[in-house]
VMD Tcl script that builds the backbone (N, CA, C; Angstrom):
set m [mol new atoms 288]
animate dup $m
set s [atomselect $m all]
$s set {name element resname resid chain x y z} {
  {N N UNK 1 A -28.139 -8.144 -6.335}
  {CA C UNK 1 A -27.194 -8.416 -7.399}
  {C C UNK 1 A -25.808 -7.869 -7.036}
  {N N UNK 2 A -25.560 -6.616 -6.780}
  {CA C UNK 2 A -24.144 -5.904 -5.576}
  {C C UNK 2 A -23.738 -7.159 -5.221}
  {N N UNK 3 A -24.613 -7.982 -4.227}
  {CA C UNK 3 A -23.876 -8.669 -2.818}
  {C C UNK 3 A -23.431 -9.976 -3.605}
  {N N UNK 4 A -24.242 -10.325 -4.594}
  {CA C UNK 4 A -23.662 -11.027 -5.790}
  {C C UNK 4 A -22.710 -11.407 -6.334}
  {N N UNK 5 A -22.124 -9.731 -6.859}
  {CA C UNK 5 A -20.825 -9.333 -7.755}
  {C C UNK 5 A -19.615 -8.989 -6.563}
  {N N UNK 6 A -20.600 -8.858 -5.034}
  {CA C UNK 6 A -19.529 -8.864 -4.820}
  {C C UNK 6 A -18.798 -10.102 -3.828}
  {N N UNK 7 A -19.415 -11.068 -3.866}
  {CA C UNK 7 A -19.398 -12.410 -3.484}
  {C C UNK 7 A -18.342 -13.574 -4.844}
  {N N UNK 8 A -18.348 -12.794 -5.762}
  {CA C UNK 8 A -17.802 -13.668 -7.436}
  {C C UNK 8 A -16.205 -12.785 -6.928}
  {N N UNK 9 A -16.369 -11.485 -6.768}
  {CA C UNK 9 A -14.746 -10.905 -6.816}
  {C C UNK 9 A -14.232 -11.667 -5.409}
  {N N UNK 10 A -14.679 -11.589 -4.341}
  {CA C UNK 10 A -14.034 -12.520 -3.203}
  {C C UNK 10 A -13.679 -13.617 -3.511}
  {N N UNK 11 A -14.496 -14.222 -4.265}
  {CA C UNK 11 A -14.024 -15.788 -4.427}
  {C C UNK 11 A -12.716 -15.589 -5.668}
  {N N UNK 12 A -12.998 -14.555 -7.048}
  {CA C UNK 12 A -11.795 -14.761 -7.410}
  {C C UNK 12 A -10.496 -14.259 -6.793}
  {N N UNK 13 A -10.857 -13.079 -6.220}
  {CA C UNK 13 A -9.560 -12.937 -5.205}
  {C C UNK 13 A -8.436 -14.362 -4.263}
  {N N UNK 14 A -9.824 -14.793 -3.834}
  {CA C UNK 14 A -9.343 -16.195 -2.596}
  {C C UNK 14 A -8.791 -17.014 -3.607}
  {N N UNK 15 A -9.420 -17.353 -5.162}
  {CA C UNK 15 A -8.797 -18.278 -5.906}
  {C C UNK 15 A -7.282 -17.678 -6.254}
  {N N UNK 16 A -7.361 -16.519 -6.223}
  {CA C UNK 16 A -5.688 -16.111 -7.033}
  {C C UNK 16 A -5.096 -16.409 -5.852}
  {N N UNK 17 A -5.073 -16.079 -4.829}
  {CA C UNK 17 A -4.564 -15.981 -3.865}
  {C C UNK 17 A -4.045 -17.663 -3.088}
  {N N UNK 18 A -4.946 -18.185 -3.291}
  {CA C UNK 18 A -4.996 -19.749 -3.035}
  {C C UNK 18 A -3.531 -20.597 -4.036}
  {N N UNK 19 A -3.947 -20.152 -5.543}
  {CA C UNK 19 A -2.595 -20.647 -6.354}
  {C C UNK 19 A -1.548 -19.979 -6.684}
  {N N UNK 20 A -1.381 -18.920 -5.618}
  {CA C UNK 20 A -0.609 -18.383 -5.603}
  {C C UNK 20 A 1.054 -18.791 -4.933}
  {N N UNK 21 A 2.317 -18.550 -5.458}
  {CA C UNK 21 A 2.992 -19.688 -4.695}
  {C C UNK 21 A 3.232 -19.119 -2.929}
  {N N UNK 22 A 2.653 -18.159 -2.650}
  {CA C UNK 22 A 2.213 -18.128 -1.547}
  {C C UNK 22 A 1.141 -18.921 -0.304}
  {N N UNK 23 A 0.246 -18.883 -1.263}
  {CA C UNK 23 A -0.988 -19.294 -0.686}
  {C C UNK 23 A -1.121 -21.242 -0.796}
  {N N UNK 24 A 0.015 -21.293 -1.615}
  {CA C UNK 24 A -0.171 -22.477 -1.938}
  {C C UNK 24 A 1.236 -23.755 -0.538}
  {N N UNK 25 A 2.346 -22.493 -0.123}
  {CA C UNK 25 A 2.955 -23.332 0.783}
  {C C UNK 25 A 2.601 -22.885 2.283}
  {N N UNK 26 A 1.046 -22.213 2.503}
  {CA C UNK 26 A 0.271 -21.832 3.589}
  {C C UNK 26 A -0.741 -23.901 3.876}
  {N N UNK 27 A -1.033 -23.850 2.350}
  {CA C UNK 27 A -2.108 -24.881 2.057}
  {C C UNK 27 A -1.794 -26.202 2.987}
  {N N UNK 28 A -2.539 -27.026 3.407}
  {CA C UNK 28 A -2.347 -28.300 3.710}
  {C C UNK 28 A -2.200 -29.206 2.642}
  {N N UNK 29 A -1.012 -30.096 3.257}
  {CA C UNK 29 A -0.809 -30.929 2.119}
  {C C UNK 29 A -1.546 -31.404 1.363}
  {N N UNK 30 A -2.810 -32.189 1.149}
  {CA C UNK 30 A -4.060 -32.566 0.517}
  {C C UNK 30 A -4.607 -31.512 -0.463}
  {N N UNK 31 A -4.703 -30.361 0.265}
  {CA C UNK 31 A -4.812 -29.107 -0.718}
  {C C UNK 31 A -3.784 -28.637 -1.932}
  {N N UNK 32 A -2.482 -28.590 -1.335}
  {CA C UNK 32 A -1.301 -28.569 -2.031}
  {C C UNK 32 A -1.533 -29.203 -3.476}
  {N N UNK 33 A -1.649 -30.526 -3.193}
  {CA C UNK 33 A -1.883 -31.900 -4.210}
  {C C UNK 33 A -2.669 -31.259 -5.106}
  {N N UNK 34 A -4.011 -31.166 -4.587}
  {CA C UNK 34 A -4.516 -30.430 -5.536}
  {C C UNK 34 A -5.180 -29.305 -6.445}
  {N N UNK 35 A -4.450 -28.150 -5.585}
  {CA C UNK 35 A -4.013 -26.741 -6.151}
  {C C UNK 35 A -2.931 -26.932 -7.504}
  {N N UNK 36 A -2.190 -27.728 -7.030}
  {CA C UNK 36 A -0.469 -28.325 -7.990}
  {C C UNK 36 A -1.519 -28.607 -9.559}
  {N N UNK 37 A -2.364 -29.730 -9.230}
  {CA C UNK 37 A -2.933 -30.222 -10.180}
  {C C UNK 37 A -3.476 -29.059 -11.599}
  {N N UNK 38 A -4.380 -28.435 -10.466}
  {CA C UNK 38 A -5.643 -27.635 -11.141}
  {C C UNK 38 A -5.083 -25.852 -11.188}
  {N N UNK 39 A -3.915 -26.027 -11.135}
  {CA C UNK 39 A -3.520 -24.587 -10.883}
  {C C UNK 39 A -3.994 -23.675 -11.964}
  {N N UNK 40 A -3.834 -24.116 -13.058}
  {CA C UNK 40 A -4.143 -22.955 -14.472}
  {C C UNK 40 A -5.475 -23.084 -14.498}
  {N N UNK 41 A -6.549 -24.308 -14.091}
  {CA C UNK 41 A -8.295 -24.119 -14.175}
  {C C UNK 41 A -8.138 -23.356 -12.775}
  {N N UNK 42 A -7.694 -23.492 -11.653}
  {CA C UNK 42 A -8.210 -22.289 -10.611}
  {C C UNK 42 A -8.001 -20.840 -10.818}
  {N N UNK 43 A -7.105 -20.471 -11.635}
  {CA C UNK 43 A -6.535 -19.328 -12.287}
  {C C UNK 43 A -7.630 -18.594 -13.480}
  {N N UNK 44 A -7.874 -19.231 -14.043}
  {CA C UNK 44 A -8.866 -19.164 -14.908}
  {C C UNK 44 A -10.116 -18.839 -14.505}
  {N N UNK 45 A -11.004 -19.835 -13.553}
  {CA C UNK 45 A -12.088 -19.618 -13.206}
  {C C UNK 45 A -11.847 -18.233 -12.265}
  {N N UNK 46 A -11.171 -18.025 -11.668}
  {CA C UNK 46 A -10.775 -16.616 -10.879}
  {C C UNK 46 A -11.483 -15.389 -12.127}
  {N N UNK 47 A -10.589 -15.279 -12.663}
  {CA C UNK 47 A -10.681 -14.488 -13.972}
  {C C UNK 47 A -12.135 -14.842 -14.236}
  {N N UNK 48 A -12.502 -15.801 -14.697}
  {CA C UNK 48 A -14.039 -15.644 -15.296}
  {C C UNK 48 A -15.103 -15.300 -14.164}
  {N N UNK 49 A -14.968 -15.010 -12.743}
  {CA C UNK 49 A -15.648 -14.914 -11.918}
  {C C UNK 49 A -15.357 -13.109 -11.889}
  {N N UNK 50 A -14.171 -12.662 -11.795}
  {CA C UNK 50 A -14.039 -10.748 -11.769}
  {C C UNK 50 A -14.512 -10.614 -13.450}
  {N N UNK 51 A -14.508 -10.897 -14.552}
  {CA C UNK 51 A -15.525 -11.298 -15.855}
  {C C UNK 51 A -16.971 -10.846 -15.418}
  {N N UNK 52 A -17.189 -12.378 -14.568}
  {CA C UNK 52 A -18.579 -12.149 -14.834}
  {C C UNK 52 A -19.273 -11.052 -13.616}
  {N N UNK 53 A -18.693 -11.078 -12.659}
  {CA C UNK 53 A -19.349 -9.895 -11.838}
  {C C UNK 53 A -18.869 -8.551 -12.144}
  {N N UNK 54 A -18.503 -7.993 -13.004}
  {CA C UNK 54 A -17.751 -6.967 -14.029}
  {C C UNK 54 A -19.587 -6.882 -15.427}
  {N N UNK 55 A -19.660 -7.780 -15.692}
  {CA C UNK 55 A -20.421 -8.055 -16.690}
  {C C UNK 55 A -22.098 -8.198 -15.868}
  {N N UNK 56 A -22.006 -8.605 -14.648}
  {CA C UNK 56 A -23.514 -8.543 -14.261}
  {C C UNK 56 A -23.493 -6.989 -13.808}
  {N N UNK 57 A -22.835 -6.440 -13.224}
  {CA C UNK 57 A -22.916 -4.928 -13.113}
  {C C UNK 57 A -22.909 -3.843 -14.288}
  {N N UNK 58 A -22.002 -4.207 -15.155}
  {CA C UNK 58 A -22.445 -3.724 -16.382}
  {C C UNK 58 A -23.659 -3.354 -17.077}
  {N N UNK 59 A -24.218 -4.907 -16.836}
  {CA C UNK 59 A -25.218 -5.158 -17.524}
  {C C UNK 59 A -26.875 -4.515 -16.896}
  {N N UNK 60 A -26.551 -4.446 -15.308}
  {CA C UNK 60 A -27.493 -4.079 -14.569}
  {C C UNK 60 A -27.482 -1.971 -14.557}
  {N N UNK 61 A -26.322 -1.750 -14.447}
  {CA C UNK 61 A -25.933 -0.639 -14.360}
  {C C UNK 61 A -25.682 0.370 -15.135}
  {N N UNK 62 A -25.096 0.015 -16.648}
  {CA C UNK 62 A -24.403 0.021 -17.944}
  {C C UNK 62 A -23.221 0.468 -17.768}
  {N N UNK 63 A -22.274 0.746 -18.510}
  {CA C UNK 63 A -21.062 0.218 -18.586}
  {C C UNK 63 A -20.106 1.130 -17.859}
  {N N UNK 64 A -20.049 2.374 -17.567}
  {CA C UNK 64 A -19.335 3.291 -16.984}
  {C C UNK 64 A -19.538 3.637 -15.390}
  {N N UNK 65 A -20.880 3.061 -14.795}
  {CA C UNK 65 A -21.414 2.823 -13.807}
  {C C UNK 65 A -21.108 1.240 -13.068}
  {N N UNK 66 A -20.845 0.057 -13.697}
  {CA C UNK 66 A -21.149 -0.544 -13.309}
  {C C UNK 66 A -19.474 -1.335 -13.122}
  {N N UNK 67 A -18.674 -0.318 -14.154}
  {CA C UNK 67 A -17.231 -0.405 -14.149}
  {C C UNK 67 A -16.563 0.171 -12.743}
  {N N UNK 68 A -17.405 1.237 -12.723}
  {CA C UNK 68 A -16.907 1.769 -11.636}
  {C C UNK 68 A -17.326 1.630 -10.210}
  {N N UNK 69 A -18.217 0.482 -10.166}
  {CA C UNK 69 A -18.840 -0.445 -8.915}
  {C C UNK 69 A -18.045 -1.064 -8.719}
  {N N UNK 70 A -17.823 -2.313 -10.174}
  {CA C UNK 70 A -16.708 -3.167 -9.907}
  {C C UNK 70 A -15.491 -3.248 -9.118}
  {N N UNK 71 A -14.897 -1.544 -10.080}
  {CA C UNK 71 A -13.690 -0.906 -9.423}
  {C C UNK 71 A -13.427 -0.719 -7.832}
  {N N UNK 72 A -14.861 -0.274 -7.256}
  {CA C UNK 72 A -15.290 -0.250 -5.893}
  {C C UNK 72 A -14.790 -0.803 -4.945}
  {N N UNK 73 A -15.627 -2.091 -5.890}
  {CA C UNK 73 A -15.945 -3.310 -4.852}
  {C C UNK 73 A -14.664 -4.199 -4.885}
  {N N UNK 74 A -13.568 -4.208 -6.177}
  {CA C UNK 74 A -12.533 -5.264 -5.875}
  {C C UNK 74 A -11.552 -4.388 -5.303}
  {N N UNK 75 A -11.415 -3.017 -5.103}
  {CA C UNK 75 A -9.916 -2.362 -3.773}
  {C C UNK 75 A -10.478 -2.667 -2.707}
  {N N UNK 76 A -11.461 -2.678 -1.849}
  {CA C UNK 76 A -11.707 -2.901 -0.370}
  {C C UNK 76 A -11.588 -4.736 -0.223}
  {N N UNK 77 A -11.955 -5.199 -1.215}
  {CA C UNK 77 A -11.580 -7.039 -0.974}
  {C C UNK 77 A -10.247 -7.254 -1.364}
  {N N UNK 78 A -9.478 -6.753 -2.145}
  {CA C UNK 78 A -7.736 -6.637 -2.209}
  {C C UNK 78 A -7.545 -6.405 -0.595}
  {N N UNK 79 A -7.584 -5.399 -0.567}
  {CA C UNK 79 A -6.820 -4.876 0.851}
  {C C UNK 79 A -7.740 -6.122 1.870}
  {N N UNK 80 A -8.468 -5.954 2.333}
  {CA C UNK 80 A -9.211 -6.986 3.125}
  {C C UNK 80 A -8.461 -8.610 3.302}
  {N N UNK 81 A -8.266 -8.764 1.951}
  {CA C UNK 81 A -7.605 -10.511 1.525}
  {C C UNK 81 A -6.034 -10.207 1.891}
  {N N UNK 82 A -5.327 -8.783 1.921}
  {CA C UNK 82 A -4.134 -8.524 2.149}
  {C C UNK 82 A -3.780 -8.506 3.577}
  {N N UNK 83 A -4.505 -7.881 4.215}
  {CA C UNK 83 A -4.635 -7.490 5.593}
  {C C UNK 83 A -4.672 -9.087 6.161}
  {N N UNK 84 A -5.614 -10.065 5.897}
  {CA C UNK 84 A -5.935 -11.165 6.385}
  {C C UNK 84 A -4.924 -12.408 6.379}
  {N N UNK 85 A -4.082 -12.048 5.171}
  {CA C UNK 85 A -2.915 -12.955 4.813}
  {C C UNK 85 A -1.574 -12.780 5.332}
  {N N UNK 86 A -1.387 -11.304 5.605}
  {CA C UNK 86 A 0.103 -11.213 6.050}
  {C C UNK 86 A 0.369 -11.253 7.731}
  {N N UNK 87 A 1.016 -11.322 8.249}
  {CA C UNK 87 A 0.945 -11.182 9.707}
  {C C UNK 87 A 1.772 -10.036 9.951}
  {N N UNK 88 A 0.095 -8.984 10.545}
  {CA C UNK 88 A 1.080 -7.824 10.720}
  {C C UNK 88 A 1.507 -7.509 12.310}
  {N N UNK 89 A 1.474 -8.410 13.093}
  {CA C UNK 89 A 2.249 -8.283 14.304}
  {C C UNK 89 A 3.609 -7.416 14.262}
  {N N UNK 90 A 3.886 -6.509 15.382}
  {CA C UNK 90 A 4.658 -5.908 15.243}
  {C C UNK 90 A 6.376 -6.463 15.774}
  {N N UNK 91 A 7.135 -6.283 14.637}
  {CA C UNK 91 A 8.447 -6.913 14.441}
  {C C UNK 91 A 9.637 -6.362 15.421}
  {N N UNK 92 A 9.766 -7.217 16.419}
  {CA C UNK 92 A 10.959 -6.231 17.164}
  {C C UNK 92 A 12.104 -5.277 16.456}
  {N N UNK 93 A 12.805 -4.357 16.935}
  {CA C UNK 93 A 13.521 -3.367 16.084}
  {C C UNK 93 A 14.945 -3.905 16.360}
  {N N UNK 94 A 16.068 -3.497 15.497}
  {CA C UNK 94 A 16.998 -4.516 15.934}
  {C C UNK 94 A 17.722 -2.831 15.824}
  {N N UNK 95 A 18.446 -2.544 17.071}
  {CA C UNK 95 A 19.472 -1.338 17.207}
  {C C UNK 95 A 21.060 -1.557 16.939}
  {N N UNK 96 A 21.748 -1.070 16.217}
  {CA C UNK 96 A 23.001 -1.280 16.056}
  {C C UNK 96 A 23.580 -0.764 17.300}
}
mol reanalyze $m
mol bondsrecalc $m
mol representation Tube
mol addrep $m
């Protein structure tokens, strides 16, 4: 159930991240089209996915335990989805 909750926060992460106006001028055009479309239902289902894996841990765990799984489990997939998105190649230095 863990690998579960923590399979629902990845995906809402990737969804915010996806309609994000970042993620969205990364997208291929076809995608673009229809991210543009569905932007507030991909936004949404994001949210009801950190909801419901928030709520199956809860429910498995009870509420101060299973809050603080949650809590866990969505900073290491933030940073993870952050790390993966930006390009951290190192930037030549410009000397005056």
């Amino acid at each position: 159930m863990m690998l579960f909750a923590l399979l629902l926060i990845g995906l809402g992460m990737a969804l915010l991240y996806k309609s994000s106006d970042k993620g969205l001028r990364k997208a291929k055009p076809n995608a673009q089209q229809l991210i543009q479309r569905f932007r507030s239902q991909l936004r949404l289902f994001a949210f009801l996915c950190f909801f419901l894996a928030g709520a199956l841990l809860c429910l498995i765990y009870g509420s101060s335990i299973g809050f603080i799984g949650w809590w866990i489990f969505a900073t290491p997939v933030t940073f993870f989805l952050i790390l993966a998105v930006n390009d951290l190649s190192k930037q030549p230095s410009k000397k005056s």
